[in-house]
C-alpha positions as CSV (number, residue, x, y, z in Angstrom):
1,X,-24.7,32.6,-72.9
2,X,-24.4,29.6,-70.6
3,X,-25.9,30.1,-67.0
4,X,-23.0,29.0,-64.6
5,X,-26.1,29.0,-62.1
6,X,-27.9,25.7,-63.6
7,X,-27.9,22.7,-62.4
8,X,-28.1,18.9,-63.8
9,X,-31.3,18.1,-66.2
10,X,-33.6,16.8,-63.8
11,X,-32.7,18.2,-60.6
12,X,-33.0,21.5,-59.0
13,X,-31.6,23.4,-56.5
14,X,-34.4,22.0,-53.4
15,X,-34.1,18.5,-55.0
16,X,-30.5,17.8,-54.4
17,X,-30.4,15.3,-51.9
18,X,-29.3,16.7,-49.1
19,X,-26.4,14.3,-46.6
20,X,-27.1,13.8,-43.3
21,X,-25.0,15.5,-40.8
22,X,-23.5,13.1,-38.6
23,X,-23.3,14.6,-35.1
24,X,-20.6,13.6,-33.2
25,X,-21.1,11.1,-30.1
26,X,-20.4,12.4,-27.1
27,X,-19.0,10.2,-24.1
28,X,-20.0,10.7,-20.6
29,X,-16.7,11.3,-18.7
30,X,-16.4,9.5,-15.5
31,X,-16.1,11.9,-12.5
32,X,-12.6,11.9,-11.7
33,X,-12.0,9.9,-8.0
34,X,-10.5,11.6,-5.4
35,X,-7.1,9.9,-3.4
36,X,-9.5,8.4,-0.7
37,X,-12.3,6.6,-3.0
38,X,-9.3,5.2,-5.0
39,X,-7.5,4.0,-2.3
40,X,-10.8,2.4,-1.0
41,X,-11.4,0.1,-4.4
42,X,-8.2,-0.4,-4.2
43,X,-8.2,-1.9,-0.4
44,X,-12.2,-3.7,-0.8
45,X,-10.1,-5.9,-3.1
46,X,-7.3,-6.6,-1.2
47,X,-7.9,-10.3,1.4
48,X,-5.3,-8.7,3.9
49,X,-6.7,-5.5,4.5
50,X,-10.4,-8.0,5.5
51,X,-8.7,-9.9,7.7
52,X,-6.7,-7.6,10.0
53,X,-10.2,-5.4,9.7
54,X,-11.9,-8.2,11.2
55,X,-9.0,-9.2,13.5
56,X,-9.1,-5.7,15.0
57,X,-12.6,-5.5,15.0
58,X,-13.0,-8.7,17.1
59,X,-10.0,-7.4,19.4
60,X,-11.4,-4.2,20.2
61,X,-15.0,-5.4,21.0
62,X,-13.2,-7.7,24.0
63,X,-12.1,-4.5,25.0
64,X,-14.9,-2.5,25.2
65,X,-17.5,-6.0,26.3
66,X,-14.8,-8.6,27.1
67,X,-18.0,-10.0,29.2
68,X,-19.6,-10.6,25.6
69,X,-16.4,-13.6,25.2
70,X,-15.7,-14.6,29.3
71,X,-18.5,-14.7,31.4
72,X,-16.1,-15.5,34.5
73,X,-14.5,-13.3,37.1
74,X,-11.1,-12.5,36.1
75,X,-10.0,-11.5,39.8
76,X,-11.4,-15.0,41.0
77,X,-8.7,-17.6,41.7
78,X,-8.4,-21.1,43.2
79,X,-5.1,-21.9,44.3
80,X,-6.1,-25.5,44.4
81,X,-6.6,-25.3,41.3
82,X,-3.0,-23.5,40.6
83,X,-1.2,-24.2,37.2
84,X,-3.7,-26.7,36.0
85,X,-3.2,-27.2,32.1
86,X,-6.2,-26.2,29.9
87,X,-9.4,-28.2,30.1
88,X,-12.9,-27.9,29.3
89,X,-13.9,-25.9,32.1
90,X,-10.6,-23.5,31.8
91,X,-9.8,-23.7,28.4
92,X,-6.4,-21.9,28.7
93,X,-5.5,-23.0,31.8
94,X,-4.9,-21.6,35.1
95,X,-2.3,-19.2,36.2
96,X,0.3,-19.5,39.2
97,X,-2.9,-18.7,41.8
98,X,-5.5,-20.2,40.0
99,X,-6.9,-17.7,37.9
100,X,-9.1,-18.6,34.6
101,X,-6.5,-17.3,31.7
102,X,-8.6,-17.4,29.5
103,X,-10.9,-15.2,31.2
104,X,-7.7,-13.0,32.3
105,X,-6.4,-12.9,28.6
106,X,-9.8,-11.5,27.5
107,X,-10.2,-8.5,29.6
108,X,-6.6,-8.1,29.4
109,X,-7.3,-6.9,25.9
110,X,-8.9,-3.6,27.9
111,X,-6.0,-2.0,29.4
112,X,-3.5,-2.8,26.1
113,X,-5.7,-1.6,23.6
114,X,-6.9,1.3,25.8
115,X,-3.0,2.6,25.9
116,X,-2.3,1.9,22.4
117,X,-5.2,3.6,20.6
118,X,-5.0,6.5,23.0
119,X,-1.2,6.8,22.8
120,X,-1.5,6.7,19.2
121,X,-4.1,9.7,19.2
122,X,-2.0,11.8,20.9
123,X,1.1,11.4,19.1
124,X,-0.7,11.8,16.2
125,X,-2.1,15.2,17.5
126,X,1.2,16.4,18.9
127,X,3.5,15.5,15.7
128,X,0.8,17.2,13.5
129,X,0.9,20.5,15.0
130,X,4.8,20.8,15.2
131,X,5.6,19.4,12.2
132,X,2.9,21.8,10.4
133,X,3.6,24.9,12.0
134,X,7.6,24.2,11.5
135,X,7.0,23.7,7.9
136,X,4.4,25.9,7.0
137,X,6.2,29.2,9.4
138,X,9.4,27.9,8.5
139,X,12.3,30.2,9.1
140,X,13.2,29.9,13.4
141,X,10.1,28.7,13.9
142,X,11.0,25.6,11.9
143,X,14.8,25.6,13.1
144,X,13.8,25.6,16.7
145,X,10.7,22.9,16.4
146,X,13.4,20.6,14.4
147,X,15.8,20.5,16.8
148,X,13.2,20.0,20.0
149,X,12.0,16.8,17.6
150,X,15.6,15.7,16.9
151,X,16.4,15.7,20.4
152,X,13.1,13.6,21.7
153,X,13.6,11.5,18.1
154,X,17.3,10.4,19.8
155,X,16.0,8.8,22.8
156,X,14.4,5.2,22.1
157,X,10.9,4.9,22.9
158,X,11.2,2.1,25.4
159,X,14.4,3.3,26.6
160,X,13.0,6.7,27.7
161,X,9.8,4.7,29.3
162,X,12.2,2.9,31.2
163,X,13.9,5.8,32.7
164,X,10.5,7.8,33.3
165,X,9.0,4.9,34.9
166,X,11.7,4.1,37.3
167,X,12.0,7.7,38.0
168,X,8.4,8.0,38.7
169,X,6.8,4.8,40.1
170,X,3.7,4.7,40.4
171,X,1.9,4.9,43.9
172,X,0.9,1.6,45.7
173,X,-3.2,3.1,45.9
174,X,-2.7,4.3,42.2
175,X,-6.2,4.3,40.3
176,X,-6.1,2.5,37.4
177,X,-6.9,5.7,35.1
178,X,-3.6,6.9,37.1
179,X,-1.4,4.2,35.8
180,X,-2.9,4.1,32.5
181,X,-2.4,7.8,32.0
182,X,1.0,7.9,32.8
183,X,2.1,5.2,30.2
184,X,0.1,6.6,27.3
185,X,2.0,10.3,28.5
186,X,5.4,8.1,28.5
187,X,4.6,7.1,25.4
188,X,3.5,9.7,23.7
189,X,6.4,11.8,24.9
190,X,8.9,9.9,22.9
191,X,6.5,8.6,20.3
192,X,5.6,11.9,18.5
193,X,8.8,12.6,16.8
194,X,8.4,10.5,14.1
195,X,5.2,11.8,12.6
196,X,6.0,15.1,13.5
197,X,9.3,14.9,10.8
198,X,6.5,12.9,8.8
199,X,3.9,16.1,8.5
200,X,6.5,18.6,8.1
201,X,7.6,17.0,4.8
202,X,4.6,16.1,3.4
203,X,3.3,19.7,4.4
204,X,6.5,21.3,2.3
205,X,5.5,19.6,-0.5
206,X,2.5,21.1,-1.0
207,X,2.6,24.5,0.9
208,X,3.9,26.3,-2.7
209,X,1.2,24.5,-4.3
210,X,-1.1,26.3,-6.5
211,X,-4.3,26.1,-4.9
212,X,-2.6,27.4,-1.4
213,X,-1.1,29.9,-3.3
214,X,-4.3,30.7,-4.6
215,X,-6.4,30.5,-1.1
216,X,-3.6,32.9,0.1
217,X,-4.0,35.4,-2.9
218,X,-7.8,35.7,-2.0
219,X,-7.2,36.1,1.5
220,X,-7.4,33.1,3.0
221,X,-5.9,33.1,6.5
222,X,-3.7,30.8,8.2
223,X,-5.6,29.1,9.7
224,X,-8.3,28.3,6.9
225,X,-5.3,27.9,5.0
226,X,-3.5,24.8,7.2
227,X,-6.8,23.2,8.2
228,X,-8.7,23.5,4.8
229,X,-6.0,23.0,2.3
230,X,-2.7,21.6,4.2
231,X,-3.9,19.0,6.3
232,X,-6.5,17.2,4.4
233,X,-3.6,16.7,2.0
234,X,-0.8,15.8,3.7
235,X,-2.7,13.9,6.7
236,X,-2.9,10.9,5.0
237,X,0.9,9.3,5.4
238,X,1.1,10.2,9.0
239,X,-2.4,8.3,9.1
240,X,-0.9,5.0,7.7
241,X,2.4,5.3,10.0
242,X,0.1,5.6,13.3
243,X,-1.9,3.2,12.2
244,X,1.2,0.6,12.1
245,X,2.9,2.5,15.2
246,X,-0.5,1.8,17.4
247,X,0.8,-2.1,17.8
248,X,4.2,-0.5,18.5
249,X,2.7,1.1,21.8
250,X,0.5,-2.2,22.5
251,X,4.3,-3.9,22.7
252,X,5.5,-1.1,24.6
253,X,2.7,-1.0,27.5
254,X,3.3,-4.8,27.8
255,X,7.0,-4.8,27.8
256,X,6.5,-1.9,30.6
257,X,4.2,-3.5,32.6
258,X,6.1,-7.2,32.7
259,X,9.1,-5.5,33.6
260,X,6.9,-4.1,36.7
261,X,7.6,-0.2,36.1
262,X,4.0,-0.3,33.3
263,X,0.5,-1.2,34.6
264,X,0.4,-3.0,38.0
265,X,-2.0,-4.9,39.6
266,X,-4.9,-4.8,40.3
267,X,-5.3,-3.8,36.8
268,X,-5.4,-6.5,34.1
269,X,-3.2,-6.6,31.0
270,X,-1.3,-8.9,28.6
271,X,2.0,-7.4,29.8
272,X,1.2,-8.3,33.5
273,X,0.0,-12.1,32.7
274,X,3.4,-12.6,30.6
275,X,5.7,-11.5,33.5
276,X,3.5,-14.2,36.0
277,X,3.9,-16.4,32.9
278,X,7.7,-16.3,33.3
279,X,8.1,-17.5,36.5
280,X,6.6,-20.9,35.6
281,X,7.7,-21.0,32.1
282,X,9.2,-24.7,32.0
283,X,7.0,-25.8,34.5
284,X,3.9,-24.9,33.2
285,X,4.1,-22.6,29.7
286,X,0.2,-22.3,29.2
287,X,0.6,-19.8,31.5
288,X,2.5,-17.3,29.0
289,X,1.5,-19.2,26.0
290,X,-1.7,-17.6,25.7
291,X,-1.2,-13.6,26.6
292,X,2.0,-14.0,24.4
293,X,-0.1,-15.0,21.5
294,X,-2.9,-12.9,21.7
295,X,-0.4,-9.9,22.3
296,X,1.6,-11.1,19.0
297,X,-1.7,-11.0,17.1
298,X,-3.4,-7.7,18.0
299,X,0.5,-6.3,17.0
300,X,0.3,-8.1,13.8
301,X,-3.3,-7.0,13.4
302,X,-2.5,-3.8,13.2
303,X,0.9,-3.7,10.9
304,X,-1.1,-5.8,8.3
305,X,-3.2,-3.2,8.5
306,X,-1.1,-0.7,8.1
307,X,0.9,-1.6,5.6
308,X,-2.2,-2.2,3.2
309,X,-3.4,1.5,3.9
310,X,-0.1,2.5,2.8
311,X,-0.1,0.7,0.0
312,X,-3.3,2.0,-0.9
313,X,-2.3,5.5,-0.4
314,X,1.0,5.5,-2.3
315,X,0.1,4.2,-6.0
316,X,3.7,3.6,-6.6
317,X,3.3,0.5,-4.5
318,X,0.5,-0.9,-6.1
């Protein structure tokens, strides 16, 4: 009877030579990136987004030490001296009373940049919370916040200045905090529409989403629910848009102030030493030259900027 249980001549069961298991190789994931780190490679790369950075950087540090750049007095003036062309000593030249430009175009970056960045803050505040609470309530609460936006959104920013400014001039012993305040409310009051439509959209997008839906089912409440799941989510393309908007209001302030309704003397700004530079434009156009270009690049500074944090933050325009 043949034992089906044998094995070759030679070889037994514990001699068989037994093959190596192979275990499989295992490859370290990468941790997934969130939107910000990616949008960060994606900018460190990017020449643009360095030199408006650096542009702005520069611009804003003549705003908070302009004494760091002009170590003159930009109130002193030397009518002798009255529309002389630049030289080595006034290296812009001198205004219509004698006044260093140069020195007058650096702390005129003060007042401009002071109105833009704080205009842009609060119409960045104030279209954030309508446009959230009118998407995320919805219903009348979203009707009636809509239509309050739609009718500010009708009225041109500068156009509605205009009117508020003449309707309200400021006093002749206004403080210069006065003056400033009241452009950057002017401002904001008919700047805030736009990111306010901007939130509510990006905040309907997302307010079904699973993860709110899931914060809400283990009873999260509003309030954890709009500022720890909505907001950090949707915050980022009203972000971008103020970020281009904030040299908008730079252009505003100065076209206020050189038509004479913005910030008046004594304070200095680039909108102020372009209105003196228009009454000696053919005669001597140093005199608006420089403010003109310094206010064309600190606008252009921040739309470069701008755009390449929007394109960072939408990959479709990568």
């Amino acid at each position: 009877m043949t034992d089906t249980n044998t094995t070759p001549t030679g070889t037994t069961p514990s001699s068989v030579a037994q093959e190596p298991t192979m275990k499989p190789t295992t490859t370290a994931e990468a941790p997934a990136r969130s939107l910000t780190s990616d949008a960060w490679l994606y900018l460190r790369r990017r020449p643009l987004f360095w030199v408006s950075t650096i542009m702005i950087i520069t611009l804003v540090l003549m705003a908070i030490a302009p004494s760091l750049f002009a170590h003159g007095d930009p109130y002193a003036a030397d009518l002798s001296q009255s529309r002389a062309e630049p030289s080595a000593e006034a290296w812009f030249g001198r205004d219509i009373q004698g006044a260093d430009i140069y020195t007058l175009t650096i702390y005129g970056a003060r007042a401009s940049i002071l109105v833009g960045v704080l205009t842009t803050i609060a119409t960045l505040l104030i279209g954030a919370i309508v446009g959230t609470l009118a998407a995320y309530f919805g219903g009348i609460w979203d009707t009636l916040l809509m239509r309050v936006t739609d009718v500010f959104f009708a009225i041109p920013m500068l156009l509605g200045g205009i009117l508020f400014m003449t309707s309200f001039p400021n006093p002749p012993d206004a403080s210069f905090w006065v003056v400033v305040g009241k452009v950057v409310l002017v401002l904001s009051l008919f700047g805030w529409p736009s990111i306010a439509r901007l939130m509510r959209g990006a905040i309907l997008q997302i307010k079904d989403s699973e993860y709110v839906m899931a914060a809400r089912a283990l009873g999260a409440g509003t309030g954890r629910i709009i500022f720890r799941h909505l907001l950090p989510n949707a915050f980022a393309p009203a972000l971008v848009v103020s970020t281009i908007n904030l040299g908008t209001f730079i252009a505003a302030e100065a076209t206020l102030s050189f038509l004479g309704i913005g910030l008046t003397s004594p304070a200095i700004s680039w909108g102020l030493a372009i209105s003196t530079g228009t009454d000696a434009i053919y005669a001597a156009p140093h005199i608006l030259l420089f403010p003109s270009l310094f206010l064309s690049i600190t606008v252009l500074a921040f739309i470069l900027l701008g755009d390449a944090v929007r394109d960072a933050f939408d990959p479709k325009a990568r």
